[in-house]
MDTraj code that builds the backbone (N, CA, C; nanometers):
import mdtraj as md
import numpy as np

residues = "UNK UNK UNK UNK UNK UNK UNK UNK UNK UNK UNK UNK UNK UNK UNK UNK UNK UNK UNK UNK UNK UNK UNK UNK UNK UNK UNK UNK UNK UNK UNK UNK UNK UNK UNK UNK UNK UNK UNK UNK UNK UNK UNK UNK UNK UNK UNK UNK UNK UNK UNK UNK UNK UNK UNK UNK UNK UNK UNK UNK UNK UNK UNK UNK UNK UNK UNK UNK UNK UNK UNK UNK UNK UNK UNK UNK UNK UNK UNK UNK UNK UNK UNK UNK UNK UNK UNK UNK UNK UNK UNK UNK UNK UNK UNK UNK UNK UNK UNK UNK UNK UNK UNK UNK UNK UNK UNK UNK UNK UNK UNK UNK UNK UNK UNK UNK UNK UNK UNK UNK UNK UNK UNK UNK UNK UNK UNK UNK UNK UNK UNK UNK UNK UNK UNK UNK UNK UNK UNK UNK UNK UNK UNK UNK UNK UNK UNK UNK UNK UNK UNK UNK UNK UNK UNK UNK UNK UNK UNK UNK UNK UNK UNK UNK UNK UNK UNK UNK UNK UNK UNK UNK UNK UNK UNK UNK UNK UNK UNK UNK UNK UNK UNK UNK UNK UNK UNK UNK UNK UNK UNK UNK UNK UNK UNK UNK UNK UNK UNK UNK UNK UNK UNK".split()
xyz = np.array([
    [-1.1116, -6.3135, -5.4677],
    [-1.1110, -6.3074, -5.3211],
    [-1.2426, -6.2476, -5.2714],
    [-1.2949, -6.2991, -5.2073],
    [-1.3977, -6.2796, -5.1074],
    [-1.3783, -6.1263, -5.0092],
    [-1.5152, -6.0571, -5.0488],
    [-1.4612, -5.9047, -4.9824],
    [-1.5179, -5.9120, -4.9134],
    [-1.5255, -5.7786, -4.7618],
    [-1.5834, -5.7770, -4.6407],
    [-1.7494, -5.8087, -4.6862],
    [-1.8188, -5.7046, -4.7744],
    [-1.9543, -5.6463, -4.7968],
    [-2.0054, -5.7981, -4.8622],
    [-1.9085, -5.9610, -4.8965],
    [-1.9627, -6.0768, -4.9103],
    [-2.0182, -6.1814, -4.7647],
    [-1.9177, -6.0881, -4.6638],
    [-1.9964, -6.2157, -4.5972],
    [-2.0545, -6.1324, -4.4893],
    [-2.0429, -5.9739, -4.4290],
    [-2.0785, -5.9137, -4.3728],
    [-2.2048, -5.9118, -4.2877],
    [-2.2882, -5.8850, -4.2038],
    [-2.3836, -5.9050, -4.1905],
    [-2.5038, -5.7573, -4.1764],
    [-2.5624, -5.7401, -4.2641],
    [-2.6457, -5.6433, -4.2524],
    [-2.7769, -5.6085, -4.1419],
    [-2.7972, -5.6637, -4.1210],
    [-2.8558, -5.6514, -3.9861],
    [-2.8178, -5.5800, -3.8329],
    [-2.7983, -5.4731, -3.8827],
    [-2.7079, -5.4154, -3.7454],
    [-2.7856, -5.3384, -3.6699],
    [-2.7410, -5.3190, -3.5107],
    [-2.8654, -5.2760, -3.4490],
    [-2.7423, -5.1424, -3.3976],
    [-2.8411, -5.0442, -3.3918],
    [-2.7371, -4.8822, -3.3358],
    [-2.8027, -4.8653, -3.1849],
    [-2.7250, -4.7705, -3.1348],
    [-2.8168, -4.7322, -3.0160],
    [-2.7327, -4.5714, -2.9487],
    [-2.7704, -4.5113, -2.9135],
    [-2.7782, -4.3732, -2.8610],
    [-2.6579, -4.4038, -2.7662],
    [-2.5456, -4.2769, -2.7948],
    [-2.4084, -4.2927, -2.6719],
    [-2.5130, -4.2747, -2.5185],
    [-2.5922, -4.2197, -2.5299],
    [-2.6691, -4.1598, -2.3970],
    [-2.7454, -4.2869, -2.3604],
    [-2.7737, -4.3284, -2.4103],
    [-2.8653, -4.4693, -2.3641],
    [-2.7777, -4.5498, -2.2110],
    [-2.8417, -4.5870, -2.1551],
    [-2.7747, -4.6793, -2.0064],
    [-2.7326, -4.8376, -2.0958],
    [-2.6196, -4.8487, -2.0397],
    [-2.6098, -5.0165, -2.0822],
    [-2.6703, -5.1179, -2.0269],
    [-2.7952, -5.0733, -1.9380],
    [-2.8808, -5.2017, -1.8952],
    [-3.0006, -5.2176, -2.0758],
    [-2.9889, -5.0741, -2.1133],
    [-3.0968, -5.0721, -2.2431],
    [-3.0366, -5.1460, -2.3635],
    [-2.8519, -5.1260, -2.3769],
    [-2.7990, -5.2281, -2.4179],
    [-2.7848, -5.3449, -2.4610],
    [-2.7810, -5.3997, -2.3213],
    [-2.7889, -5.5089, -2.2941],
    [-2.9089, -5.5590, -2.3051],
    [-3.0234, -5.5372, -2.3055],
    [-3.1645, -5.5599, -2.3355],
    [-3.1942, -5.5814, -2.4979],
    [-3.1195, -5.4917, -2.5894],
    [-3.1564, -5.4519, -2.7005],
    [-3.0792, -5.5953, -2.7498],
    [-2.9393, -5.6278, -2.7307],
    [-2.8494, -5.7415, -2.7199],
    [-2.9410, -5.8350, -2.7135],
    [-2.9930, -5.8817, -2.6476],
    [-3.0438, -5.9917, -2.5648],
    [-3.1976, -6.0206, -2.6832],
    [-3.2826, -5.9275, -2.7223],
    [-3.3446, -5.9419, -2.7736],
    [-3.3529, -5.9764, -2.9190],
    [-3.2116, -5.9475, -2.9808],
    [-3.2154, -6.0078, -3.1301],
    [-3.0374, -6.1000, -3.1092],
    [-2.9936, -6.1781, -2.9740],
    [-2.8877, -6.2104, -3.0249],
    [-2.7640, -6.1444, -3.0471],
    [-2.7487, -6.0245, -3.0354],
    [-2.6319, -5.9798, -3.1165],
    [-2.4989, -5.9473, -3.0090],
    [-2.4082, -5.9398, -3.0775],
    [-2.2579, -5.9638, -2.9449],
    [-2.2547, -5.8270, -2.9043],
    [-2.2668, -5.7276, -3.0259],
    [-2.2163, -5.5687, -3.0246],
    [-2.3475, -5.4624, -3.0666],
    [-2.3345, -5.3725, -3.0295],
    [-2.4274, -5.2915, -3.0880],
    [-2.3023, -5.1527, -3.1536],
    [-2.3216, -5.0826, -3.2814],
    [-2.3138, -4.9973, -3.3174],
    [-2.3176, -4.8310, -3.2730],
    [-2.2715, -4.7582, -3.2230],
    [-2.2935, -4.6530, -3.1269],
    [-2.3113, -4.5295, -3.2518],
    [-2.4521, -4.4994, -3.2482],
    [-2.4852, -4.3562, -3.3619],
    [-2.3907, -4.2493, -3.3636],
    [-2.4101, -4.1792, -3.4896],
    [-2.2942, -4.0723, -3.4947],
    [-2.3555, -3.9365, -3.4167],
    [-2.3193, -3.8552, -3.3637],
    [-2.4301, -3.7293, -3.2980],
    [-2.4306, -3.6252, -3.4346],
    [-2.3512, -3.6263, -3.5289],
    [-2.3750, -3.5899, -3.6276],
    [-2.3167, -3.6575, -3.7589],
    [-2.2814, -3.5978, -3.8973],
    [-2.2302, -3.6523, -4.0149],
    [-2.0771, -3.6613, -3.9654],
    [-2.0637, -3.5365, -3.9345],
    [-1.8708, -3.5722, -3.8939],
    [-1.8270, -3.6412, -3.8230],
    [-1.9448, -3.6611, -3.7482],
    [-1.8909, -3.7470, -3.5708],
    [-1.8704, -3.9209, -3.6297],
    [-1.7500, -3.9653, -3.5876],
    [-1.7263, -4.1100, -3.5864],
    [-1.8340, -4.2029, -3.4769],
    [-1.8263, -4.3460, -3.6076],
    [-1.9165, -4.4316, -3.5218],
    [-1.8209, -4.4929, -3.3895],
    [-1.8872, -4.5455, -3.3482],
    [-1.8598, -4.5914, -3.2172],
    [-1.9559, -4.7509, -3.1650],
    [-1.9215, -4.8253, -3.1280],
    [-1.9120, -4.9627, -3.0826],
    [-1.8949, -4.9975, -2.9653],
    [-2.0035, -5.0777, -2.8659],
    [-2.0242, -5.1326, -2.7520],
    [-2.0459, -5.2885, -2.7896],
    [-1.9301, -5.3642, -2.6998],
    [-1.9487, -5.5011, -2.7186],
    [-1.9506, -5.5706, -2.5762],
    [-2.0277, -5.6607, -2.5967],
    [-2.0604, -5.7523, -2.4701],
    [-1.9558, -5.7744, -2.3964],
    [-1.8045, -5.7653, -2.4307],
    [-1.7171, -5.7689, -2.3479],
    [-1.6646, -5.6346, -2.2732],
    [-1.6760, -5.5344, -2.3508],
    [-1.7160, -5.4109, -2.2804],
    [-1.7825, -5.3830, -2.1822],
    [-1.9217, -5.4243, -2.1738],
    [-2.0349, -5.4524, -2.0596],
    [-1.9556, -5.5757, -1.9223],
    [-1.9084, -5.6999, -1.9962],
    [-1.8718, -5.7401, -1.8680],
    [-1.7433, -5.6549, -1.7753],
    [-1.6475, -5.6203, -1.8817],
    [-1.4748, -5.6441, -1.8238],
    [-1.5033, -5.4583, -1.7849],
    [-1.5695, -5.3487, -1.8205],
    [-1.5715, -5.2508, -1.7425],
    [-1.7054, -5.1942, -1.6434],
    [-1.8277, -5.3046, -1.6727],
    [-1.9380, -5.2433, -1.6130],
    [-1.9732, -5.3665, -1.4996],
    [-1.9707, -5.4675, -1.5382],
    [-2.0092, -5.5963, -1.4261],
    [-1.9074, -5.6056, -1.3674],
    [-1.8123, -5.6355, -1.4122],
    [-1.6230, -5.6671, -1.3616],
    [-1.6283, -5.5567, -1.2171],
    [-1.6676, -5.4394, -1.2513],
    [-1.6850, -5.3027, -1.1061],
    [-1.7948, -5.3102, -1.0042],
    [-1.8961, -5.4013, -1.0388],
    [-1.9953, -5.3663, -0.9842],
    [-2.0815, -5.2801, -0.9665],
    [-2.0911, -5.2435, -1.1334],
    [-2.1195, -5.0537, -1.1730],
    [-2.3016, -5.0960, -1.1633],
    [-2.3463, -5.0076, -1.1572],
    [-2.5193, -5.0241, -1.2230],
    [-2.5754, -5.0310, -1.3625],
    [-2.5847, -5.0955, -1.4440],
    [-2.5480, -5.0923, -1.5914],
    [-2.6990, -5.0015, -1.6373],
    [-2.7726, -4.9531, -1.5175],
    [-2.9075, -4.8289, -1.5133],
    [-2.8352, -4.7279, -1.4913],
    [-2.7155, -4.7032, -1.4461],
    [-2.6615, -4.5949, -1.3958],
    [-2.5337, -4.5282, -1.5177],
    [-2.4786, -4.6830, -1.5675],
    [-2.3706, -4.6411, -1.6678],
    [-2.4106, -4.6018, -1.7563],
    [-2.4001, -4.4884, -1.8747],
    [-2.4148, -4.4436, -2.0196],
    [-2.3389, -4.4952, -2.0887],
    [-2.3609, -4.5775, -2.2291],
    [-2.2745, -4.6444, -2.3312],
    [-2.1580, -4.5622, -2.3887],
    [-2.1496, -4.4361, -2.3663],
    [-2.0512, -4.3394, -2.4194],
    [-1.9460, -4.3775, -2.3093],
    [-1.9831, -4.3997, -2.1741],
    [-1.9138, -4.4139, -2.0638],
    [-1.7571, -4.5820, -2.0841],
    [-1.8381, -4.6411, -2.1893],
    [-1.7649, -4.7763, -2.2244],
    [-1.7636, -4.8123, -2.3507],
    [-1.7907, -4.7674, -2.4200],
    [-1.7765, -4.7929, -2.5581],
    [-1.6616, -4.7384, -2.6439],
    [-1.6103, -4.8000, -2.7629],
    [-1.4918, -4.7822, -2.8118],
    [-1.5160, -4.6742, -2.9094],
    [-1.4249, -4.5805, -2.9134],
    [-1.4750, -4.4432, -3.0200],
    [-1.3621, -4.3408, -3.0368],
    [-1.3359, -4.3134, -3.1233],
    [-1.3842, -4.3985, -3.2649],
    [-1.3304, -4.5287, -3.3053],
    [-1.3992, -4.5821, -3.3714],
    [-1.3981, -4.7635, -3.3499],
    [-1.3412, -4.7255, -3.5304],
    [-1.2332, -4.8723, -3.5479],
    [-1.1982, -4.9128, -3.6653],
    [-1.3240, -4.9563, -3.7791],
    [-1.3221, -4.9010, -3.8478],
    [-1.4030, -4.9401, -3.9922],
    [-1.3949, -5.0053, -4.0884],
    [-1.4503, -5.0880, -4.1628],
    [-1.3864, -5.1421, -4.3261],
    [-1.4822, -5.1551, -4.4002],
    [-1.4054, -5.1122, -4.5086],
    [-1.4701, -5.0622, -4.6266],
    [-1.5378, -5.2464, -4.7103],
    [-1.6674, -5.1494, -4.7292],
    [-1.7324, -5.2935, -4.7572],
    [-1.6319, -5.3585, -4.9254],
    [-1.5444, -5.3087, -4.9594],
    [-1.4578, -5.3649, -5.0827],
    [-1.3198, -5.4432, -5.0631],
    [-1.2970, -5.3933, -4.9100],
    [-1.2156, -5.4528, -4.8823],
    [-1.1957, -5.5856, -4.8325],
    [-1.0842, -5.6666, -4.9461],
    [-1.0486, -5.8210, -4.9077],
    [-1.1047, -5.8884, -4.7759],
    [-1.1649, -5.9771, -4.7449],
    [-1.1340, -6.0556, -4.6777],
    [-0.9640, -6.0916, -4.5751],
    [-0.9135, -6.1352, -4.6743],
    [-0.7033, -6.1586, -4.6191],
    [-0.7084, -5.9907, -4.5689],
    [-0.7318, -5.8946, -4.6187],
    [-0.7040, -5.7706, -4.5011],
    [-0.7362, -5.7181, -4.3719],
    [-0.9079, -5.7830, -4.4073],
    [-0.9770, -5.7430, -4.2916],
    [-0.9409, -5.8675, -4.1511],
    [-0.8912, -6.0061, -4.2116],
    [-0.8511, -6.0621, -4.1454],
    [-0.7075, -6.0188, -4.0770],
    [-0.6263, -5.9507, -4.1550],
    [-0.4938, -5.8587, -4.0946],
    [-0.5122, -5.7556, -3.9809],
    [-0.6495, -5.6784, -4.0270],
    [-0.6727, -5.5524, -3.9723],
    [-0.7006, -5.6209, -3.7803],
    [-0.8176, -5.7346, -3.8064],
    [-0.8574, -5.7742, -3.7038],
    [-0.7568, -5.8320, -3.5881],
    [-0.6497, -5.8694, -3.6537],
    [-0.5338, -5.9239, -3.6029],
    [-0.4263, -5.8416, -3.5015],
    [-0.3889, -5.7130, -3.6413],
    [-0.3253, -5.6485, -3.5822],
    [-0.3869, -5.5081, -3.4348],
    [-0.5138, -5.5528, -3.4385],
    [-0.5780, -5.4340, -3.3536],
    [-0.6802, -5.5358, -3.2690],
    [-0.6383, -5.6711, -3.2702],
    [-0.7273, -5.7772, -3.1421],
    [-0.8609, -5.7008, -3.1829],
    [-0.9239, -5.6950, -3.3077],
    [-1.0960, -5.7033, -3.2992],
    [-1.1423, -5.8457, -3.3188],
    [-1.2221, -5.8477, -3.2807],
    [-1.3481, -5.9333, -3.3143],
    [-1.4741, -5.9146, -3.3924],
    [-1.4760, -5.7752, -3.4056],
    [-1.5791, -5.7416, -3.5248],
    [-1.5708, -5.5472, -3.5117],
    [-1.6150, -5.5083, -3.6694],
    [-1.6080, -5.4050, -3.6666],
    [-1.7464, -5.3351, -3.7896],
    [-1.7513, -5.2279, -3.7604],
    [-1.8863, -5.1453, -3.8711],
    [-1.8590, -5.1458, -4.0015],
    [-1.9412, -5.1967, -4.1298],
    [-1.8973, -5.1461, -4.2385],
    [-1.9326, -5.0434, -4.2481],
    [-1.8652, -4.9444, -4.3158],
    [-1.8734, -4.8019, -4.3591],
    [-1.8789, -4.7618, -4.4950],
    [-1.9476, -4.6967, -4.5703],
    [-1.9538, -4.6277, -4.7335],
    [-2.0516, -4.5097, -4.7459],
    [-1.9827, -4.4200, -4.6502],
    [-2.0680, -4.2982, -4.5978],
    [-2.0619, -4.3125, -4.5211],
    [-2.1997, -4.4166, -4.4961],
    [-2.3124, -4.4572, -4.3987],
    [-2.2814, -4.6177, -4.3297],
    [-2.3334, -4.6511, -4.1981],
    [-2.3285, -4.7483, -4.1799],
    [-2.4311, -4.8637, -4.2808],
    [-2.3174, -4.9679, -4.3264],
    [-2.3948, -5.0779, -4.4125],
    [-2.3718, -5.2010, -4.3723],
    [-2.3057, -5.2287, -4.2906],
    [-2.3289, -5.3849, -4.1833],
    [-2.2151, -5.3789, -4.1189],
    [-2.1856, -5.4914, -4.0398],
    [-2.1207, -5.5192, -3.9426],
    [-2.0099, -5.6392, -3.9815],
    [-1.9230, -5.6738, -3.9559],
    [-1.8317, -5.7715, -3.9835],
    [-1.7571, -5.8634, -3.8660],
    [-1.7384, -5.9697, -3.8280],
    [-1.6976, -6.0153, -3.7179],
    [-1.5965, -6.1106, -3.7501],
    [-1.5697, -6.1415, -3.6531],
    [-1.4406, -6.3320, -3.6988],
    [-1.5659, -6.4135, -3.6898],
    [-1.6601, -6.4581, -3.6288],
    [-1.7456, -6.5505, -3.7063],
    [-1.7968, -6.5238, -3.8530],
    [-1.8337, -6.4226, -3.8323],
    [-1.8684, -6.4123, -4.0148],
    [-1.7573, -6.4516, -4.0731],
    [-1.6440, -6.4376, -4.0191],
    [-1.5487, -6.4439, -4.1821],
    [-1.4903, -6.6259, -4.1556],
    [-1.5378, -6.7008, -4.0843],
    [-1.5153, -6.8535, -4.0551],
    [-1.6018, -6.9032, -4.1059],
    [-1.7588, -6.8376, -4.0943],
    [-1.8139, -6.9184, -4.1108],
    [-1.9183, -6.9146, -4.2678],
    [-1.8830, -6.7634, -4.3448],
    [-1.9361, -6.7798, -4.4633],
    [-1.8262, -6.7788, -4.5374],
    [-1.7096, -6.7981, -4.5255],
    [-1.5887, -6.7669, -4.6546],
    [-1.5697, -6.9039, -4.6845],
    [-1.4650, -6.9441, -4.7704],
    [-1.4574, -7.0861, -4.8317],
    [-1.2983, -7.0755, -4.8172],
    [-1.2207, -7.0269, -4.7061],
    [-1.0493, -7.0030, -4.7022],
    [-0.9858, -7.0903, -4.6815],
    [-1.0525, -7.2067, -4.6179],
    [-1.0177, -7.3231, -4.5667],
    [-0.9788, -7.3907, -4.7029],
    [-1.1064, -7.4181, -4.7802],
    [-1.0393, -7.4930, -4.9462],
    [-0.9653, -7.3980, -5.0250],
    [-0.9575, -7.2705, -5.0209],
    [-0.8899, -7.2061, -5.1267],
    [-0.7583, -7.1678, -5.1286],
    [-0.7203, -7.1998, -5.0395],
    [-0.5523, -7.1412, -5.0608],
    [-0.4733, -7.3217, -5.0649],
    [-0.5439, -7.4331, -5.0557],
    [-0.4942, -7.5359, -5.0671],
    [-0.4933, -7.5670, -5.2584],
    [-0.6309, -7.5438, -5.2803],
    [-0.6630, -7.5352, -5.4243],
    [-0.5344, -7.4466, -5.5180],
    [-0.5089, -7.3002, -5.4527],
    [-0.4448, -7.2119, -5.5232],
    [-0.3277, -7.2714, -5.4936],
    [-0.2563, -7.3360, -5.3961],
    [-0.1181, -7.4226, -5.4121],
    [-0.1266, -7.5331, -5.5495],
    [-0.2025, -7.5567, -5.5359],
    [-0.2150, -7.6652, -5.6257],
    [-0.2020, -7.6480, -5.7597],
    [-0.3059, -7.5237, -5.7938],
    [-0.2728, -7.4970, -5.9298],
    [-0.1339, -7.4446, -5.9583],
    [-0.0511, -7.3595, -5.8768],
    [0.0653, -7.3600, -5.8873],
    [0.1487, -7.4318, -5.9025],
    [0.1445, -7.5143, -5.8380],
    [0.2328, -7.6885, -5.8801],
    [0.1936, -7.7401, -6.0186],
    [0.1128, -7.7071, -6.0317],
    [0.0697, -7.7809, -6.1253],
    [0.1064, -7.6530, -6.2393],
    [0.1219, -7.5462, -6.2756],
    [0.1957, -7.4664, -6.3351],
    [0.3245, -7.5144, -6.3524],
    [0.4234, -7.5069, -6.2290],
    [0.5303, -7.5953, -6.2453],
    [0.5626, -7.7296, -6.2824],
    [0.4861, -7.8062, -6.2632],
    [0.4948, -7.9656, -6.3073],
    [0.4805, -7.9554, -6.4926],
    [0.3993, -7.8175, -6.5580],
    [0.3940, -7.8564, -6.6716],
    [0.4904, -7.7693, -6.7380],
    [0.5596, -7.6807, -6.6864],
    [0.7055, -7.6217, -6.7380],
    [0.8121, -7.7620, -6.7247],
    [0.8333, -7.8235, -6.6192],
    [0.8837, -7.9432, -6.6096],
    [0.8917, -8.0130, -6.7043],
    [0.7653, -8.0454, -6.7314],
    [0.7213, -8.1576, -6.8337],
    [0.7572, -8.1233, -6.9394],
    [0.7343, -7.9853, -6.9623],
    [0.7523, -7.9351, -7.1410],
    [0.9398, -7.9594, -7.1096],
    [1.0312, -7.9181, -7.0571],
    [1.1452, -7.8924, -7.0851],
    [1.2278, -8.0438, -7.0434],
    [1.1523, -8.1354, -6.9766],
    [1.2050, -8.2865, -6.9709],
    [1.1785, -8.3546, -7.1211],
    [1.0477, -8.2516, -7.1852],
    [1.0371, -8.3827, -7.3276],
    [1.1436, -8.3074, -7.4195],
    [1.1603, -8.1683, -7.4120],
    [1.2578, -8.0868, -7.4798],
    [1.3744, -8.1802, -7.4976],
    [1.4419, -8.1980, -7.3989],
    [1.5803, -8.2279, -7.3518],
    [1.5781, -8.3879, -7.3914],
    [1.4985, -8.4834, -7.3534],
    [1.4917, -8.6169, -7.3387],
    [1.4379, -8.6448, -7.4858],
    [1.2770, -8.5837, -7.5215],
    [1.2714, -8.6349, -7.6635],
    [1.1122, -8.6639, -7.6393],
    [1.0014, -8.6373, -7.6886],
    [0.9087, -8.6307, -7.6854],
    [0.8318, -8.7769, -7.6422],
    [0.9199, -8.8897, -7.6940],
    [0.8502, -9.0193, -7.6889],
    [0.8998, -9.1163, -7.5381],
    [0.9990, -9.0350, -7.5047],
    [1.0923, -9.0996, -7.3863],
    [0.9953, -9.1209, -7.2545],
    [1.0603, -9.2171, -7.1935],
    [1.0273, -9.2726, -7.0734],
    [1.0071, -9.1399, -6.9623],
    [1.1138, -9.0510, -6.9653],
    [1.0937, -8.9428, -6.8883],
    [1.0067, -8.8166, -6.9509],
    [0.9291, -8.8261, -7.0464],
    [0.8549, -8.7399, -7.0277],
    [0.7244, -8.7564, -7.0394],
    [0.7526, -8.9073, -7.0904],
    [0.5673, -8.9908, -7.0312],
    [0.5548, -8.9870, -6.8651],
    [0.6321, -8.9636, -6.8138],
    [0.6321, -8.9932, -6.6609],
    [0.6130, -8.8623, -6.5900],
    [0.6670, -8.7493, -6.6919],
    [0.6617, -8.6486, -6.6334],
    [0.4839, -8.5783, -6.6983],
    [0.4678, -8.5965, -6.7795],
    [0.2897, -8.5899, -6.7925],
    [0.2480, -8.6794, -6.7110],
    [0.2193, -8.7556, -6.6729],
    [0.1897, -8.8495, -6.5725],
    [0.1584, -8.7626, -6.4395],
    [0.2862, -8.7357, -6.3937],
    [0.2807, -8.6548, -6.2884],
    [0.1480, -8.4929, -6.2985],
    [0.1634, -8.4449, -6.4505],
    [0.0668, -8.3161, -6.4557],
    [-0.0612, -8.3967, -6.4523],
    [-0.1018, -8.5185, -6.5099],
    [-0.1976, -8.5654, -6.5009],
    [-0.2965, -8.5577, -6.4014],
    [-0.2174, -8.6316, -6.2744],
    [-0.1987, -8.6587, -6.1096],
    [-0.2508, -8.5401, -6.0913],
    [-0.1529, -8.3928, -6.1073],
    [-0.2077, -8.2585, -6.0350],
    [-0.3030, -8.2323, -6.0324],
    [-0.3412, -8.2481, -6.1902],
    [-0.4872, -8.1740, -6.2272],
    [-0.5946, -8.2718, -6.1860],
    [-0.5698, -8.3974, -6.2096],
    [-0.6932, -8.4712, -6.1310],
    [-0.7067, -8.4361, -5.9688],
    [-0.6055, -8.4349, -5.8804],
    [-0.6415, -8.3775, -5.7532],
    [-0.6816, -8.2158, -5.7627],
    [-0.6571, -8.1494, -5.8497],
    [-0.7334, -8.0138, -5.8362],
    [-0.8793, -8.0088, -5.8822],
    [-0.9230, -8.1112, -5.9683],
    [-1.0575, -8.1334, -5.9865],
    [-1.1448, -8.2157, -5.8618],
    [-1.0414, -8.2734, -5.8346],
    [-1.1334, -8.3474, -5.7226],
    [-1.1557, -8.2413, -5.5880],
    [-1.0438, -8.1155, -5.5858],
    [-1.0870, -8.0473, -5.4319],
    [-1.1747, -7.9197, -5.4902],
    [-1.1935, -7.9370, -5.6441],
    [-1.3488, -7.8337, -5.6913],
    [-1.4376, -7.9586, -5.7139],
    [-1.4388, -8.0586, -5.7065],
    [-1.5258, -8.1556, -5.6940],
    [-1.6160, -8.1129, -5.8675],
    [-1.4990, -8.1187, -5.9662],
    [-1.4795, -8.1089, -6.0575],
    [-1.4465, -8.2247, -6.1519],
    [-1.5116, -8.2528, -6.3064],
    [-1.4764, -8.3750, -6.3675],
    [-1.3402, -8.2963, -6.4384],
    [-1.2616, -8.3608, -6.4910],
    [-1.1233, -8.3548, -6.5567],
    [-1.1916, -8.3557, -6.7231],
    [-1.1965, -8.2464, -6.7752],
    [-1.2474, -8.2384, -6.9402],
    [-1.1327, -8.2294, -7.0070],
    [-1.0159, -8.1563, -6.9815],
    [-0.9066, -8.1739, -7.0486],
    [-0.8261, -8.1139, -7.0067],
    [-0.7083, -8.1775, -7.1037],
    [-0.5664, -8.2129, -7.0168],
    [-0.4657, -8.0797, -7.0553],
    [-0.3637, -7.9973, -6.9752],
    [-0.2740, -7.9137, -7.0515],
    [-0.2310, -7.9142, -7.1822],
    [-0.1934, -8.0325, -7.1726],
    [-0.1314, -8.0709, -7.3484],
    [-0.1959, -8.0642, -7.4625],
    [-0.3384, -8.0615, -7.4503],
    [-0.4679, -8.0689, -7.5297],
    [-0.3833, -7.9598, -7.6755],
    [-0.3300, -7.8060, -7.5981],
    [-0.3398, -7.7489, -7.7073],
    [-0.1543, -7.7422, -7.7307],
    [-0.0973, -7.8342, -7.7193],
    [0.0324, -7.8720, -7.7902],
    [0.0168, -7.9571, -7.8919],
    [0.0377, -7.9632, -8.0067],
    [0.0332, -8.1196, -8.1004],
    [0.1353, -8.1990, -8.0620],
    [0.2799, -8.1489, -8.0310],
    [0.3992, -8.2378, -7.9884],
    [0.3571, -8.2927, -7.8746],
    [0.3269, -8.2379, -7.7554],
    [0.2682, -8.3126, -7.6027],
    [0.2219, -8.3828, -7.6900],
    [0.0710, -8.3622, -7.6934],
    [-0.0534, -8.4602, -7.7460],
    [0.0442, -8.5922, -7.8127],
    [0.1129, -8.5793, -7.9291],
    [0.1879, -8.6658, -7.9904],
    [0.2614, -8.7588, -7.8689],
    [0.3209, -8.7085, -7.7737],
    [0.3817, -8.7105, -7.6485],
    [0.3057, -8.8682, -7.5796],
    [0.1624, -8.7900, -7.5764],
    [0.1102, -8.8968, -7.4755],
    [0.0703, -8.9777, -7.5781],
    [0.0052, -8.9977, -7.6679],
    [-0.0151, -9.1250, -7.7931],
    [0.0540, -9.2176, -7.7803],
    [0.2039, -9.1957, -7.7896],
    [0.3121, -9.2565, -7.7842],
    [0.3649, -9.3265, -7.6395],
    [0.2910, -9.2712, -7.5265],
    [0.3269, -9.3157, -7.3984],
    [0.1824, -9.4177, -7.4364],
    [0.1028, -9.3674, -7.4862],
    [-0.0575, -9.4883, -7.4373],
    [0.0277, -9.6219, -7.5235],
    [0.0238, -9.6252, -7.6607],
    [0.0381, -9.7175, -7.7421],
    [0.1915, -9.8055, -7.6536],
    [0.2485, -9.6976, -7.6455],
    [0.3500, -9.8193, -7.6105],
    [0.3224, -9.9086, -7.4755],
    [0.2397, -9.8759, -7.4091],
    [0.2186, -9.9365, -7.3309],
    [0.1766, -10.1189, -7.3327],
])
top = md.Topology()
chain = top.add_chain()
for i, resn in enumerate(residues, 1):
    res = top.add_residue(resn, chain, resSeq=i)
    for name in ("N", "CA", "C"):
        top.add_atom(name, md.element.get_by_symbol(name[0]), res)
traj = md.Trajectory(xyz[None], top)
């Protein structure tokens, strides 16, 4: 599994609770970024986080002076953290259960930043939990198989059919690793192996 500190982004920009959010918003504007990081005033003191929706929904939304507002004045603090080791599937929980959109990595010290785009757009979650069904089925299809040739008889119609079917699995699990098929479960049974001989020839 893919951890936060894999797709994270290190590039994080901090800025002073005392700073005005017009300097913010400037600092924002100049490298791109949604959020800025809010410095600790010391080692004990928790980080803290100003995000562009912060700036609109309590400083523009009022008609505040964003020269006049201080980032301590709107910023979230102490802001949720994750540990750059932690899963991916958690930090996607964490974000869920507390409506973030991105949060600081922490290990001490600040070491990057984490968002829901980062985790869409460098993780691979989309193919992998289809893949990990698969190999599971395909776990089951070859307990199947072994206890249909058990019962039926190694050379029978039903358990050429039922390798057949593990065949099927594993070729679609090679094809969604875009993977060649080198060999088959049965490889290290001699009875299977015997199994399928007997399904080829009779054919």
């Amino acid at each position: 599994m893919l951890k936060a500190s894999d797709v994270m982004t290190k590039d994080v920009a901090t800025i002073r609770s005392s700073a005005t959010v017009a300097e913010a918003v400037e600092l924002m504007r100049a490298r791109d970024w949604r959020a800025l990081i809010v410095e600790r005033r010391h080692e004990q003191d928790a980080y803290g986080i100003i995000s562009e929706s912060d700036i609109v929904y309590k400083v523009i939304a009022y008609g505040k002076d964003p020269h006049q507002v201080r980032v301590y004045e709107v910023m979230s603090k102490p802001c949720i953290t994750i540990n750059p080791d932690l899963g991916l599937e958690y930090v996607a929980r964490l974000f869920a259960n507390y409506h973030l959109h991105r949060a600081p990595v922490i290990q001490g010290e600040l070491v990057g930043i984490i968002s829901i785009t980062d985790i869409l757009a460098q993780s691979n979650f989309l193919e992998q939990p289809y893949t990990i069904l698969l190999e599971q089925q395909l776990q089951d299809e070859i307990k199947k198989a072994r206890t249909v040739c058990t019962q039926r008889g190694r050379n029978s119609e039903e358990c050429a059919a039922a390798w057949d079917a593990v065949e099927e699995m594993q070729a679609e699990i090679a094809h969604q690793r875009a993977e060649k098929v080198s060999k088959i479960p049965f490889d290290d049974d001699s009875d299977e192996y015997e199994a399928l001989e007997a399904r080829v020839y009779e054919r």
